[in-house]
C-alpha positions as CSV (number, residue, x, y, z in Angstrom):
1,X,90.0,-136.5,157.8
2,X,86.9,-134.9,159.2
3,X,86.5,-137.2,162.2
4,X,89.7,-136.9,162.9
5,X,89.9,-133.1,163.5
6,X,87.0,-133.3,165.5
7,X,88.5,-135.6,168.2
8,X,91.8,-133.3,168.6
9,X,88.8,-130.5,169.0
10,X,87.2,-132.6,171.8
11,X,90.0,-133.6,173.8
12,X,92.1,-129.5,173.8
13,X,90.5,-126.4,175.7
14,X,90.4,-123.3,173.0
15,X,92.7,-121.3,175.4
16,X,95.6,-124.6,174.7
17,X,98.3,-122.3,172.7
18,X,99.0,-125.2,170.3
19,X,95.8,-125.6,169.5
20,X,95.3,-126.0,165.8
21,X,92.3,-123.4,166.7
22,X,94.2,-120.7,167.7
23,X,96.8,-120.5,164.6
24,X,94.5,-119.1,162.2
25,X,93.3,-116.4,164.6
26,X,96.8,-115.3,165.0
27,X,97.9,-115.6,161.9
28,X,95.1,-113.8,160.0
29,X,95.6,-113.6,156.3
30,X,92.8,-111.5,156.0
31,X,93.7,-108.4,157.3
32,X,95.8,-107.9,154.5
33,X,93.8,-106.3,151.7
34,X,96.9,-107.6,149.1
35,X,96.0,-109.2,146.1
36,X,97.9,-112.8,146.8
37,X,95.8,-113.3,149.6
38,X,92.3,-112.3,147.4
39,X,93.3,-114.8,145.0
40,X,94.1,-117.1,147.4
41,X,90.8,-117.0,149.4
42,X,89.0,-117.8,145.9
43,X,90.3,-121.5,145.9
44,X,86.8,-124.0,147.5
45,X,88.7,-126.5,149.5
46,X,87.2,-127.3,152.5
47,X,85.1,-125.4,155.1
48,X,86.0,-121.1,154.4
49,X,88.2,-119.9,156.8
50,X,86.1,-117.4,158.5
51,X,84.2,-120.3,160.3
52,X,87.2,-120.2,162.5
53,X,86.5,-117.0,164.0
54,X,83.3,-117.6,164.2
55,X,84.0,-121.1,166.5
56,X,86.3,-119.4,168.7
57,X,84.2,-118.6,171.4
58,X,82.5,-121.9,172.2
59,X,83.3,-125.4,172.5
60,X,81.4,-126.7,169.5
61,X,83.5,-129.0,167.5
62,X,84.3,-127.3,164.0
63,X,85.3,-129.4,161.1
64,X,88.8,-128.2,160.0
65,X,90.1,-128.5,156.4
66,X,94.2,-129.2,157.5
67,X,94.9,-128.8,153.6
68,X,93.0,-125.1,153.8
69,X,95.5,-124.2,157.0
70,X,98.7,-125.6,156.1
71,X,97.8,-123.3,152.8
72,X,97.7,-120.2,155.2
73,X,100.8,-121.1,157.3
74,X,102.8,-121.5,153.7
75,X,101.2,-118.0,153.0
76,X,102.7,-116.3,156.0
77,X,105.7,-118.3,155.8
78,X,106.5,-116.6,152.0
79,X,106.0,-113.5,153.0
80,X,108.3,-113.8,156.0
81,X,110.9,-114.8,153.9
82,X,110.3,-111.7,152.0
83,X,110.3,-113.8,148.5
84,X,112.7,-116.8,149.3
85,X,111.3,-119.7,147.1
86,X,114.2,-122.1,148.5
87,X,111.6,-124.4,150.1
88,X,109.3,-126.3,148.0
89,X,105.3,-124.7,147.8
90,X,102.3,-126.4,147.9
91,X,101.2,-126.3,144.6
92,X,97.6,-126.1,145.5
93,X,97.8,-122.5,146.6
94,X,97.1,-119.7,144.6
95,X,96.2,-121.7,141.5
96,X,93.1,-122.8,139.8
97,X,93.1,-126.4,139.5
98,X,92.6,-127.0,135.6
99,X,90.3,-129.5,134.2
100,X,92.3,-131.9,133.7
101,X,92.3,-132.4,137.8
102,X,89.2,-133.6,137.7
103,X,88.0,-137.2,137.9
104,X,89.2,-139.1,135.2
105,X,87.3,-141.9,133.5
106,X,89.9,-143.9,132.2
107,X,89.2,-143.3,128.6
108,X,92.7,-142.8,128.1
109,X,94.5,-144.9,130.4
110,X,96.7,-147.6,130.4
111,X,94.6,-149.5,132.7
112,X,91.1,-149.2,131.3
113,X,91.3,-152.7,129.2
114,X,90.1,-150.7,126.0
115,X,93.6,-151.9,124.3
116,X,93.1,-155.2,121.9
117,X,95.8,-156.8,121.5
118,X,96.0,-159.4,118.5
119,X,97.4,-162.3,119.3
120,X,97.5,-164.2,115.9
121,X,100.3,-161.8,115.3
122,X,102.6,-163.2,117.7
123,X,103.3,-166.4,115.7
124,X,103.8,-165.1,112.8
125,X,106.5,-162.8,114.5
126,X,108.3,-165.8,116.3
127,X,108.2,-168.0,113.1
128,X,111.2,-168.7,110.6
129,X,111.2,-171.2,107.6
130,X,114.9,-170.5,107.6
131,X,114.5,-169.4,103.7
132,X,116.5,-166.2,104.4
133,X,119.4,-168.0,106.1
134,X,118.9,-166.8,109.7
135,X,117.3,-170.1,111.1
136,X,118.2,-171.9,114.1
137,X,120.0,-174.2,112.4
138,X,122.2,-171.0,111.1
139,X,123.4,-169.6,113.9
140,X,124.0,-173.0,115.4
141,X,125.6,-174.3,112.9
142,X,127.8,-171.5,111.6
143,X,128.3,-169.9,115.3
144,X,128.2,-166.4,116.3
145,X,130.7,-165.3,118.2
146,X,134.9,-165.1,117.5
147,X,135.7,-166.9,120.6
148,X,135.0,-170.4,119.8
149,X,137.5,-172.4,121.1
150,X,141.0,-172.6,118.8
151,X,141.7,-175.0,116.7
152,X,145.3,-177.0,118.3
153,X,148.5,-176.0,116.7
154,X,149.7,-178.3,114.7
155,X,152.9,-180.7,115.3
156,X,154.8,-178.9,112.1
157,X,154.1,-175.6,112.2
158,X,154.6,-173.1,109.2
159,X,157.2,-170.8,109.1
160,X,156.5,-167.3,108.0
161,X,158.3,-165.0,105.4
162,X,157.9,-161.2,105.2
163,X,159.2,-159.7,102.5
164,X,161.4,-156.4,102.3
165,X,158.8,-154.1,101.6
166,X,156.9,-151.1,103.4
167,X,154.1,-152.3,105.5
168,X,150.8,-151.5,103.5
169,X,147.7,-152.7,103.3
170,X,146.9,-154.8,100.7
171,X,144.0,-156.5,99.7
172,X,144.4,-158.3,96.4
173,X,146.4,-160.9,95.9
174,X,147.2,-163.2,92.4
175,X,149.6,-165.7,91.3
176,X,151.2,-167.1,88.7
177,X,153.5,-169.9,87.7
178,X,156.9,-167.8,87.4
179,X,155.1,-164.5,89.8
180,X,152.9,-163.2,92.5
181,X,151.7,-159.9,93.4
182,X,149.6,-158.3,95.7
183,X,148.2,-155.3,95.2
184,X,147.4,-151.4,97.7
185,X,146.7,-148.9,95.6
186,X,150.0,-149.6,93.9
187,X,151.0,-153.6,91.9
188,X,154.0,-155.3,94.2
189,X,155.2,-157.8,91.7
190,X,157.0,-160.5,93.4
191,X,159.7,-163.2,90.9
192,X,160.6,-166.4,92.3
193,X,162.5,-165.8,95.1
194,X,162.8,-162.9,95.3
195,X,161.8,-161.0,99.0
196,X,162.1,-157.6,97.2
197,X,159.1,-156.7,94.5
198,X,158.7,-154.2,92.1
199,X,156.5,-151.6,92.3
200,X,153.9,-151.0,89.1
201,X,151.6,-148.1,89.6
202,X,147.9,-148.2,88.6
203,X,145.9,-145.4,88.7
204,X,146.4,-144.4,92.9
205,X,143.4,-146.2,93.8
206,X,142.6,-148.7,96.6
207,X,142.7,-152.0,94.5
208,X,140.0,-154.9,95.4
209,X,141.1,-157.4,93.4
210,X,143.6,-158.7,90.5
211,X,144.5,-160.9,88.2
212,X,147.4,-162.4,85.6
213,X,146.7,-162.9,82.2
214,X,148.3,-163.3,78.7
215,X,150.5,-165.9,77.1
216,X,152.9,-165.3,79.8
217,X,151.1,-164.0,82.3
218,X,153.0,-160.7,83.0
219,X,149.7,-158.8,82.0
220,X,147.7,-157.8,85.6
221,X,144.2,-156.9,85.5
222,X,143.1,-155.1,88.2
223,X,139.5,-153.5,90.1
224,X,139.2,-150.8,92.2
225,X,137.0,-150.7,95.0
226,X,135.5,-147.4,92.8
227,X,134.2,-149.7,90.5
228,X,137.0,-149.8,87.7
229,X,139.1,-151.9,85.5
230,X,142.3,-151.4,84.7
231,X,145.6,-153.3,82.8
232,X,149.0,-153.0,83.3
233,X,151.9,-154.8,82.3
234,X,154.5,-155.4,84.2
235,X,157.3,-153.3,82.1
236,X,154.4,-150.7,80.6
237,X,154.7,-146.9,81.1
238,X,151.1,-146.8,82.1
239,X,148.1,-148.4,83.2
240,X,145.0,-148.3,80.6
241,X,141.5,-148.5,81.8
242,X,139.0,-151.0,80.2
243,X,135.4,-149.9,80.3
244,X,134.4,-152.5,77.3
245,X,132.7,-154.7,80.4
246,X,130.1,-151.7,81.1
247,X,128.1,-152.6,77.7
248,X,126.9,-155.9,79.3
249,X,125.9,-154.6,82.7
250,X,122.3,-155.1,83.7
251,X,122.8,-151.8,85.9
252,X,122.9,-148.1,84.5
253,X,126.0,-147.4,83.1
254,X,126.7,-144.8,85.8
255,X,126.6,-147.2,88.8
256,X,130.1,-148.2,90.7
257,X,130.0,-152.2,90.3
258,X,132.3,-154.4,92.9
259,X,134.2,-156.2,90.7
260,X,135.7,-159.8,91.3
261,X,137.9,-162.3,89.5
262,X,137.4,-166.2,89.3
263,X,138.5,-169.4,87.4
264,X,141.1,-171.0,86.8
265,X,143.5,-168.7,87.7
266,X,147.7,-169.0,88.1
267,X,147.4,-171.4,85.2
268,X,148.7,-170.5,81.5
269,X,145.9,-170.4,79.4
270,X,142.8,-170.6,81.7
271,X,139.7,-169.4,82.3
272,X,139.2,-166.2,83.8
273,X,135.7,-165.0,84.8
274,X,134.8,-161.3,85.9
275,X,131.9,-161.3,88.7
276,X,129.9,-158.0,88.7
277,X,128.2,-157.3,91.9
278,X,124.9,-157.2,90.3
279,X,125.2,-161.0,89.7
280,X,126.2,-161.2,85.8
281,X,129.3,-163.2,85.0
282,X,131.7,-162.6,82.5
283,X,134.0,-164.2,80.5
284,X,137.7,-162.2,80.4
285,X,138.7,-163.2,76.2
286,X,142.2,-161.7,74.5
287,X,143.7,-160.2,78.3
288,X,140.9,-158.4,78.6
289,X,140.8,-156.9,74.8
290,X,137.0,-158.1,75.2
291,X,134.0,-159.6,77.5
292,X,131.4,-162.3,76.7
293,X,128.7,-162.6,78.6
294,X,127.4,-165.6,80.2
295,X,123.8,-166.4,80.6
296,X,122.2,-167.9,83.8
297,X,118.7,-168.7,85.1
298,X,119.7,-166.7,88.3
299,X,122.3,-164.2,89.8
300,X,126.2,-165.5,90.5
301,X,126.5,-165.1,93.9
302,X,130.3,-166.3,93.8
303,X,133.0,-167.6,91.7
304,X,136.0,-170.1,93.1
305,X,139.8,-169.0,91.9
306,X,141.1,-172.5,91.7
307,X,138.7,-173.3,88.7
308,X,135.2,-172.7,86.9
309,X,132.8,-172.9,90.1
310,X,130.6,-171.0,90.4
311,X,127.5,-170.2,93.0
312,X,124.3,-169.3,91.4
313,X,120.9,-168.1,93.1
314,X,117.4,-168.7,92.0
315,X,115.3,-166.7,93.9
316,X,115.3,-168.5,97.6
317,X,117.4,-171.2,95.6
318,X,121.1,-171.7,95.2
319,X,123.2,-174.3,93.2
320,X,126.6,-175.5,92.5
321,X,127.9,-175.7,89.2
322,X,130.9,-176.4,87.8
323,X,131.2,-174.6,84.1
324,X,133.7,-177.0,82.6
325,X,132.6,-180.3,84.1
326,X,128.4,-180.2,84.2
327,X,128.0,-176.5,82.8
328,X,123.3,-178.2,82.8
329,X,123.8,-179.9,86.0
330,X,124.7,-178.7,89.7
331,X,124.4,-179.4,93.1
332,X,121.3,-177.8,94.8
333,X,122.6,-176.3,98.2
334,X,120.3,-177.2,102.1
335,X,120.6,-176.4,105.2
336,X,123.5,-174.4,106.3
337,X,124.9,-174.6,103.0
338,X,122.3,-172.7,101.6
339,X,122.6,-170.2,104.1
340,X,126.1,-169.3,103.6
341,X,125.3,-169.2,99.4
342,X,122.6,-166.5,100.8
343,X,124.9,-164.3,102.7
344,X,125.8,-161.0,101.7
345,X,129.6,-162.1,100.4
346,X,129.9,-165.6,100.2
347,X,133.4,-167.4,99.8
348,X,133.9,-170.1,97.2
349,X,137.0,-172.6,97.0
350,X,137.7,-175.8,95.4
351,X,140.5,-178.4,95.3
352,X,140.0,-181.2,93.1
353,X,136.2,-182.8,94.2
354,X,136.3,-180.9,97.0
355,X,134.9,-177.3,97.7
356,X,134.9,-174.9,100.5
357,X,131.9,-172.6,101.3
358,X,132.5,-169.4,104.0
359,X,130.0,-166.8,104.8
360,X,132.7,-163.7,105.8
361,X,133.1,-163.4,109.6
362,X,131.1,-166.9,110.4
363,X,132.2,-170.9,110.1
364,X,133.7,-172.6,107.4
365,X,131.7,-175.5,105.5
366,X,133.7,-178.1,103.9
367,X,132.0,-180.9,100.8
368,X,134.5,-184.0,100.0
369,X,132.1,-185.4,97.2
370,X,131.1,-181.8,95.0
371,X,129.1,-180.1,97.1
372,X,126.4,-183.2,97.8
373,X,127.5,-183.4,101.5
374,X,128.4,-180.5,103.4
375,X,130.0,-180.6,107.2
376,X,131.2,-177.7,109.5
377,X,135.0,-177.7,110.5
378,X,135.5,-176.7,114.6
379,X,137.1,-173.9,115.4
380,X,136.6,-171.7,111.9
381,X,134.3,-169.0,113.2
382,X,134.8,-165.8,112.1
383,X,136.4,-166.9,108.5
384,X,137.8,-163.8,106.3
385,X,139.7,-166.3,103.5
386,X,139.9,-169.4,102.0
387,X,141.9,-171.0,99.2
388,X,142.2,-174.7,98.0
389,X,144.9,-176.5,97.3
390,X,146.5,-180.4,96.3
391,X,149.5,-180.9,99.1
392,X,151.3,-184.9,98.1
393,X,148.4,-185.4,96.0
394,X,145.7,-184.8,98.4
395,X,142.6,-182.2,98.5
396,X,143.6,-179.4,101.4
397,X,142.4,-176.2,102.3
398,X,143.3,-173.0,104.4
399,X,141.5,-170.1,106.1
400,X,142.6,-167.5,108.3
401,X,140.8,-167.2,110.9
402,X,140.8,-163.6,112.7
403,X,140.8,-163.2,116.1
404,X,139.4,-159.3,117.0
405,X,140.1,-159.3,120.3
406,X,143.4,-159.8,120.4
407,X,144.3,-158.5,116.6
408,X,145.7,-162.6,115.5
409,X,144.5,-164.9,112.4
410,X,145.1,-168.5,113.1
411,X,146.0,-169.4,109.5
412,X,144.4,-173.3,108.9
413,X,145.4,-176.5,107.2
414,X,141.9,-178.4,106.6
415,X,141.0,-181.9,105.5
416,X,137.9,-181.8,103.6
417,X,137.4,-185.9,104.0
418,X,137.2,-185.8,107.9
419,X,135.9,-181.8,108.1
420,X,139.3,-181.4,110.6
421,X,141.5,-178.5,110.9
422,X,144.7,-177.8,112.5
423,X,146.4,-174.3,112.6
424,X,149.7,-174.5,111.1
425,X,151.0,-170.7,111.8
426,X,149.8,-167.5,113.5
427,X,149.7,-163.5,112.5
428,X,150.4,-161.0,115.2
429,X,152.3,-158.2,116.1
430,X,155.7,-158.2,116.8
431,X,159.1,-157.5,115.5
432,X,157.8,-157.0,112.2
433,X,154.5,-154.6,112.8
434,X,155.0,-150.9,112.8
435,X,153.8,-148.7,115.5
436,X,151.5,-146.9,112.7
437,X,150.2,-150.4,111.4
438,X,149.2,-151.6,114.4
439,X,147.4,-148.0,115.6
440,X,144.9,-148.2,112.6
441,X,144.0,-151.4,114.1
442,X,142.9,-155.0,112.7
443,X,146.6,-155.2,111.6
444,X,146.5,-159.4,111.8
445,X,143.4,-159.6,109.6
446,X,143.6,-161.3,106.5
447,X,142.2,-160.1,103.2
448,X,142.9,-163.0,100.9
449,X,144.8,-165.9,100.6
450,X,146.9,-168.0,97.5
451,X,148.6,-171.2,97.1
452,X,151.6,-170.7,95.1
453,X,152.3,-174.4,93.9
454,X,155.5,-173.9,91.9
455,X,157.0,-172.6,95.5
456,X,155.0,-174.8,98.0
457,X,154.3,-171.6,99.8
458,X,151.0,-169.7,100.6
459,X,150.8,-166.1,100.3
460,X,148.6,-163.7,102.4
461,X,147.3,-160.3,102.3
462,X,145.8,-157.9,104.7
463,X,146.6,-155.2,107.5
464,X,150.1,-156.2,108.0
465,X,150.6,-155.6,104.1
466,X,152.2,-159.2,102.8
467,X,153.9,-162.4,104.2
468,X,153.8,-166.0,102.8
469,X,154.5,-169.5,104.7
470,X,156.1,-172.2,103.8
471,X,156.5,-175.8,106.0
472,X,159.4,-175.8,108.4
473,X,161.8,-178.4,109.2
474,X,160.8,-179.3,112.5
């Protein structure tokens, strides 16, 4: 910068009215005894101005700070605009430069190399043994997104049946040989045929689950999502609550438990099993007059509803075991299986030999041979129920599949021998949603499903409140 203000010195005369030179003569800040300009003249930029005046008269080159003049002309030019501070001011002037302007060492900056970075750390950070289910092999196996590609509709499709009842949600669901009924916060008890149920109150709570028992199975038992137990009959004034379970929960007896029925449910006589969230099983004795606890080496993780399967978990361990057949043995779960038996809700369903493993919201696993062999069915992602069932003798399964995008479940007819699926009917909105239902969204979704063998229908549950399917005749 120096050099350069010498050759513009060299090559103008000091009379040259644009001379750099002559500015600071004219413009003077110096005459002004105000305290801006004192301040102003205490800052050590350059060469001091008064070496200005003092070059004037000769033709000696004089080394010119530009940053010290520009600072002058911006002086002038603020007073001039009597206090306008629209244009943007050197920052330089009239301030004393703090220490922090001066040269840095790089102690603290991002540059300086002085940051070690470990890089042992980065393998263990990339690195999965797949224990907690979130391996590879997971996501590829199970998928990950809802838009897999649809199963094909089947050649027969289903035809569906709402029943003549106020669209509610409802998202329990239990049958019986001569009944079934789904339950809201209110028990819609459906007879045979019949399109029209009757309504049995409970307690005015959002029910999560249900269940017939007694000799004649007119006695439902039924969970809140509050964590409560009640029974009702189906021509009772009232609904009692049971609280009996409580004395074999591992948990304090204030906790809310999310309670959940299994076994061999819809038959007369059969073995019903209460899940506690916490992982203890229970055996349901005298229509729910009282509770045994069963013992495990491990936590139940989940309990089938077309018999006494259940999924247990030993620490990074799960296993199958069927209570009735091989109550010692079981079939240790691998792979993807054992992923799904380590999600947060897993879904359980058997028919015959045959079982059905879900994790909620992912791909459906199917076993023909008791859980030894497990393969993935196409076209199940995003899975929110499963049931089992014997159609002409042989081992079937549904699931609803929801699609979120464009509020449908594809409702599923699988063969567990070949791991195939074809959809066999479809929930959407239409003539029989209400503007309401299908506001509060996910109106298509399914909550549970039920094989109703004495009709040869299935019943469903969810957002559009109930509706059952039956095959049509061509």
């Amino acid at each position: 910068m120096p050099a350069r203000s010498q050759t513009t010195s060299q090559s103008r005369t000091p009379d040259d009215e644009e001379s750099y030179l002559d500015q600071p003569i004219e413009l003077d800040p110096f005459e002004d005894g105000g305290n801006d300009d004192q301040e102003a003249t205490d800052l050590v930029i350059g060469e001091e101005i008064d070496v200005l005046g003092e070059s004037v008269g000769d033709n000696e080159p004089v080394e010119l700070d530009l940053g010290t003049i520009v600072g002058i002309d911006d002086g002038e030019s603020e007073r001039d605009a009597d206090g306008d501070t629209s244009f943007e001011e050197d920052p330089a002037v009239g301030l004393t430069v703090p220490d922090a302007l001066t040269p840095d060492d790089g102690s603290e900056g991002l540059e300086d190399g002085s940051i070690t970075v470990d890089e042992s750390k980065f393998p263990t950070l990339e690195k999965d043994d797949g224990s907690e289910g979130i391996a590879a092999e997971r996501e590829i196996s199970l998928g990950i997104a809802s838009d897999e590609a649809r199963v094909p509709m089947a050649a027969q499709l289903w035809q569906a049946l709402h029943p003549v009842t106020a669209l509610e949600y409802c998202s329990a669901l239990a049958v019986s040989a001569e009944a079934v009924v789904a339950g809201s916060s209110d028990l819609l008890w459906f007879r045979g045929d019949a399109s029209k149920p009757l309504r049995v109150a409970v307690d005015g709570n959002a029910l999560s689950d249900l269940v017939l028992v007694g000799g004649d199975q007119d006695i439902a038992l039924s969970s809140t999502r509050s964590g409560q137990l009640f029974r009702r009959a189906r021509f009772a004034s009232q609904a009692e609550q049971l609280t009996r379970f409580r004395e074999h929960m591992r948990a304090a007896q204030g906790s809310r438990p999310q309670l959940s029925f299994g076994g061999q449910l819809g038959v007369p006589h059969g073995r019903v099993l209460l899940r506690l969230s916490e992982g203890t099983l229970l055996e349901v004795l005298d229509a729910g007059e009282r509770f045994e606890r069963l013992e495990f080496d491990g936590k139940v993780l989940a309990v089938a509803r077309e018999s006494s399967t259940i999924l247990l978990g030993r620490d990074r361990a799960a296993t199958l075991l069927d209570l009735d057949r091989n109550p010692d043995g079981g079939s240790p779960l691998h792979g993807p299986a054992l992923a799904v038996a380590q999600s947060a809700e897993p879904l359980l369903a058997t028919a015959g030999n045959a079982l059905a493993l879900a994790e909620r919201g992912r791909a459906l696993l199917v076993s023909p041979d008791a859980g030894k062999t497990f393969r993935r069915v196409a076209g199940s992602v995003n899975t929110t129920a499963i049931a089992g069932a014997r159609l002409a003798g042989n081992e079937r399964f549904f699931a609803a599949v929801y699609r979120e995008t464009s509020d449908q479940s594809d409702i599923l007819l699988i063969d567990p021998s070949r791991a195939e699926a074809e959809c066999i009917a479809r929930l959407e909105a239409g003539e029989h949603a209400s503007s309401d239902a299908i506001e509060r969204g996910e109106w298509a979704k399914v909550s549970a499903l039920a094989w109703h063998a004495p009709s040869g229908r299935l019943w469903a549950v969810g957002g559009f409140g109930v509706v059952s399917f039956g095959p049509g005749t061509s």
